[in-house]
N, C-alpha and C positions, 0 to 999 in steps of 0.2 A: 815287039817288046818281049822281053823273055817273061816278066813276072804281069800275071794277071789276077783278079780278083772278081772279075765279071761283074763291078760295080763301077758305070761310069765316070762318077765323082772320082774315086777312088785311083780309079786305072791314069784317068787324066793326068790325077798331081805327082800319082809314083813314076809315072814318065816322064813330066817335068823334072823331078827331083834326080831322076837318075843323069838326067842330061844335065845335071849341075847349075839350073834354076832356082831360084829360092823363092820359096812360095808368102804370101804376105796373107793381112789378117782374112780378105774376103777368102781366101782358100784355106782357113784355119777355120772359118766359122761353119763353112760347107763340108768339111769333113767333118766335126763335130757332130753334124745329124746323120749321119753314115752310119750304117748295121757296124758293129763290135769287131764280127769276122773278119770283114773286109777289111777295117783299119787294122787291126790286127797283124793280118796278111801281108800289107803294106808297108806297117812299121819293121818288119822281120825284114824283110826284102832289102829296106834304104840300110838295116844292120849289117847284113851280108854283103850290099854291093862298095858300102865305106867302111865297114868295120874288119877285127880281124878274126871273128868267129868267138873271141873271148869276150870272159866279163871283170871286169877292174875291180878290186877289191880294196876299201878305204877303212880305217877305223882312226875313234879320235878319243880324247881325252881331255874329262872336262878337269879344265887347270884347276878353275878359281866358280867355286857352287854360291849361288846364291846371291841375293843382296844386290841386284841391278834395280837401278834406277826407273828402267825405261818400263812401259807399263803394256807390253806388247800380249794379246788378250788370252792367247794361246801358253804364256810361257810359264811355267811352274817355279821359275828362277827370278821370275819378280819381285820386289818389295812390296810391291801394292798388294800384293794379293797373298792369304794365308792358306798355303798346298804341303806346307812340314816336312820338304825337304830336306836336306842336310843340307849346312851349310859352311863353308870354310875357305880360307886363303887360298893364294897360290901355290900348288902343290908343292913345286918349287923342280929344281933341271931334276935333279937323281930319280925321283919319281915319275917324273914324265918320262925321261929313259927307260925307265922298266915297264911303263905304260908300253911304249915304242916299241919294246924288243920283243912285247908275248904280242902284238899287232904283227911283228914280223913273222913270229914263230907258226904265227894262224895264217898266213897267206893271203897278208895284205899286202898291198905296193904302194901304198901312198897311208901317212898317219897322220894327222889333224891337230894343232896347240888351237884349243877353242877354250875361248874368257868370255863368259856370259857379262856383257856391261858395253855401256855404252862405247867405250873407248880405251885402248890399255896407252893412258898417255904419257908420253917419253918425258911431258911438259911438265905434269902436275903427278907423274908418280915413277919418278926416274927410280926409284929400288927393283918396284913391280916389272917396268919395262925392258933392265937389264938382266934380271933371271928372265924374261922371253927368251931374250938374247940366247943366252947361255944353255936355255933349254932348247932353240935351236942347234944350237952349233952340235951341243952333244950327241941328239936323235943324228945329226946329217955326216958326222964324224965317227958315229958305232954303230951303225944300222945300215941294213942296203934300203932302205924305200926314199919314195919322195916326201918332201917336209912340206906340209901345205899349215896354213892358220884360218884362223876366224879371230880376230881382234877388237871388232865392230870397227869404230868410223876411223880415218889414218886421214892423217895431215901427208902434204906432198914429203917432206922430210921423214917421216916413220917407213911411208911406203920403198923409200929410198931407200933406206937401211935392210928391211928388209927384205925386199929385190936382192940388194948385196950380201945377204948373209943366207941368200939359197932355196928361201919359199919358194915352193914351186907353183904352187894354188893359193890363191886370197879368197876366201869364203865368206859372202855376205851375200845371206839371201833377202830377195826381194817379197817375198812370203806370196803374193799375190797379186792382182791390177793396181794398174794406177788408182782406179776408178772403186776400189776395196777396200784398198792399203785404209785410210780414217776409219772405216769400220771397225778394223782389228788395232791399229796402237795409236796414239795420241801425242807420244809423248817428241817422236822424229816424226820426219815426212818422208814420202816413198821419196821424193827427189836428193832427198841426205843418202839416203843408200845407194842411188844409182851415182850419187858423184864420189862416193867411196872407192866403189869398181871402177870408174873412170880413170881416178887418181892411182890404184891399183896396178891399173892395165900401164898406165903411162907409166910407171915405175917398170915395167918389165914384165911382170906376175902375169900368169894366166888363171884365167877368173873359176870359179866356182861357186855358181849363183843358179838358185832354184828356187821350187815354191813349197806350199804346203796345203795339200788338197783337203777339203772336209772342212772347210771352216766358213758354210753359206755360200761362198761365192758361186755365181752362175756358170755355165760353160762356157758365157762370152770372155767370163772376168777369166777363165783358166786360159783362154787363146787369147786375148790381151798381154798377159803377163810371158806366155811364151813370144811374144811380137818385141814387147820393151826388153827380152834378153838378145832378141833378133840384135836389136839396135845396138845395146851395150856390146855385144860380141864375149859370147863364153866358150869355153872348151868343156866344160862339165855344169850337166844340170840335173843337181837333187832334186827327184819327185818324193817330199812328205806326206804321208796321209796322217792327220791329227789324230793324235789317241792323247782325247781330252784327259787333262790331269785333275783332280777334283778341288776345286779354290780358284779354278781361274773362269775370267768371265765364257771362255767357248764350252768349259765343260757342264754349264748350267743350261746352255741354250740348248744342247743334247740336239745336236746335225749328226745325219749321218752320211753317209758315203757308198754306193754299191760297189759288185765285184765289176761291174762294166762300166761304170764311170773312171774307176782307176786305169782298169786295158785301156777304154778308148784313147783316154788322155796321155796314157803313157805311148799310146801310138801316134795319135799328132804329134806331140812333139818330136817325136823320130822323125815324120815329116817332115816340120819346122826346123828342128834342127839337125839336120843329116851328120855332121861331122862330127858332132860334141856327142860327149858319152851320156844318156839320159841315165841318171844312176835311181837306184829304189834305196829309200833310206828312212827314216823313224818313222814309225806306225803301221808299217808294211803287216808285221806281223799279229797284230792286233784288229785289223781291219778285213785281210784275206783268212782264209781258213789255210791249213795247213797243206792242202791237195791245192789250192788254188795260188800257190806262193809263184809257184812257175811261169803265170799265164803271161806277166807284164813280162817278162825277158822272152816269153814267146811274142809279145807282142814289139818288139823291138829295143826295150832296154839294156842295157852291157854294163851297168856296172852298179854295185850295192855296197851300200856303208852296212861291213858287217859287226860283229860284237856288239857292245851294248851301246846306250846312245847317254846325251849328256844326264838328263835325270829318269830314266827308265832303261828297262833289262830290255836286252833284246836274243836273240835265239844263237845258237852256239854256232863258228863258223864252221864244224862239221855241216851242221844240217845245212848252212846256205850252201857249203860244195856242192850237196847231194841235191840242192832245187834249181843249182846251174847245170850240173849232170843231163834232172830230168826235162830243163829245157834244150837239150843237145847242144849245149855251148860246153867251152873248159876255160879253166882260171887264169887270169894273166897271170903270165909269169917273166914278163920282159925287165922287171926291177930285180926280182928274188924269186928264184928258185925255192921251191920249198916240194914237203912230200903230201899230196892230197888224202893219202892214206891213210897218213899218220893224223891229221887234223880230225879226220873222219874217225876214227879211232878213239882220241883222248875222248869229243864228246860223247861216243858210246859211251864210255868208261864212267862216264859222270864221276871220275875220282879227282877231281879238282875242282873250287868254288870258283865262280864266274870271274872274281876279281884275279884268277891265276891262268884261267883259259882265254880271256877277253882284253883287249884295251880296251877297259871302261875308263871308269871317271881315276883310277889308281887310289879311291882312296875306299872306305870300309862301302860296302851296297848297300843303297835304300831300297825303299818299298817301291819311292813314286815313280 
């Protein structure tokens, strides 16, 4: 075996995994209790021997702030819960465009249309559902990246449409276990989300389903939730670490999260899931310290939702080139082309507000 770690747990499953085995829960739960290093080492190895040495870079934009129904415990975007967000409409296409083009500019390959809400229905808000449309068509007709969504739940017919108008990623995460999920929201059931990606997938779309670490659950419930994606089948999976927002019920119960529960986990799942891209996305930079941003992509992740996220700032895509650098990987560049230098640059400069260096939300930045 070429790659060792001189941990038997360890060395067993990366040689299964490399001989293109797929490993199940009892060998999710046993790497779980494995020293950090070793998974670590592990997770790095299944990146190099499937991956192509890059890390994918995503950013998104939130459409439509605010004022969702669904009561999910983590979300700052709730009604139930008073966090003083900003709040507003659908941005509308021209604005998501310009969202789209400074995501391009920063050396993203793929850009995100995310509607915090239960559902953007074709049925009951045919206005709202055809600016998607159109905010589609325009990002996939003036931009080189991929058009991925987050729309919450889709009927077989919305999924259909949208397969035909070019999404390339359908985004709904599963936040965490089956066995979790009632802990954190009330208002859907884990099994609503997983027949969303079903209906998704069957429409054509490749999935884009992940979790979000730090919010209680155990390390059974974090290799459960990587098993139920086993089952769904995804190509990309957002690891979250929560940076509780102040007004919702998880930022009261004040969990925290270490730097070695995030590598571990960000290394099983590179076990788990060898092929799909394990991406680092909101909370990363609130959770790790600034030297320690590197360690999950050392530890086998490839790809990170860079700029700002839907209602919190996130760190400049300079700085993430410069934390893909110091993990000896480099940026994809198989969508766009871009100059690393230059990115790395503007943020030096800090001569532009975030809302002109980042696909954030497009519209003026909050605090939360």
């Amino acid at each position: 075996m070429v790659y060792e770690t001189d941990n038997k747990t360890v060395d067993d499953a990366l040689e299964r995994v490399l001989a293109g085995e797929r490993l199940d829960r009892t060998d999710g739960l046993a790497l779980m209790a494995q020293p950090v290093d070793a998974l670590a080492a592990a997770g790095a190895a299944v990146r190099d021997h499937f991956g192509d040495g890059t890390v994918d870079a995503c950013s998104i934009v939130n459409a439509k702030a605010g004022n969702c129904a669904e009561d999910c415990g983590f979300c700052a975007q709730s009604v139930h819960f008073d966090t003083g967000i900003d709040t507003y409409g659908f941005l509308g296409p021209r604005k998501i465009l310009e969202a789209a083009t400074r995501a391009e500019r920063d050396g993203a390959q793929r850009f995100g249309i995310v509607v915090a809400e239960k559902g953007v229905s074709k049925e009951n808000r045919p206005e709202e559902w055809e600016e998607v449309l159109e905010s589609i068509r325009l990002v996939r007709d003036e931009c080189d990246l991929e058009v991925d969504a987050s729309l919450g739940i889709l009927t077989e017919e919305e999924a259909a449409i949208l397969a035909d108008e070019g999404i390339n990623h359908y985004n709904h995460n599963i936040e965490t276990s089956p066995r979790y999920f009632p802990e954190i929201v009330g208002s859907h059931s884990f099994e609503d989300r997983v027949e969303t990606l079903k209906i998704a997938k069957a429409a054509g779309m490749d999935l884009c389903a992940g979790v979000i670490l730090g919010m209680g659950e155990t390390p059974t419930d974090r290799v459960d939730a990587a098993i139920a994606l086993q089952e769904i089948g995804i190509s990309s999976l957002p690891v979250n670490v929560l940076n509780p927002v102040a007004g919702t019920p998880l930022a009261e119960q004040g969990v925290e999260i270490t730097t070695e529960e995030i590598v571990e986990t960000v290394a099983v799942y590179k076990l788990l899931h060898p092929e799909s891209r394990v991406r680092l996305t909101g909370g990363r930079e609130v959770n790790l310290d600034p030297d320690e941003q590197h360690l999950p992509l050392e530890a086998g992740a490839d790809g990170l939702l860079t700029g700002d996220y839907l209602t919190t700032e996130g760190q400049s895509p300079g700085e993430d080139l410069e934390i893909v650098e110091r993990a000896g990987l480099e940026p994809n560049m198989e969508t766009n082309e871009f100059d690393p230098e230059e990115v790395k640059a503007r943020g030096a400069e800090g001569a532009e507000s975030s809302t002109e260096t980042t696909a954030s939300t497009g519209a003026e930045p909050s605090d939360d």
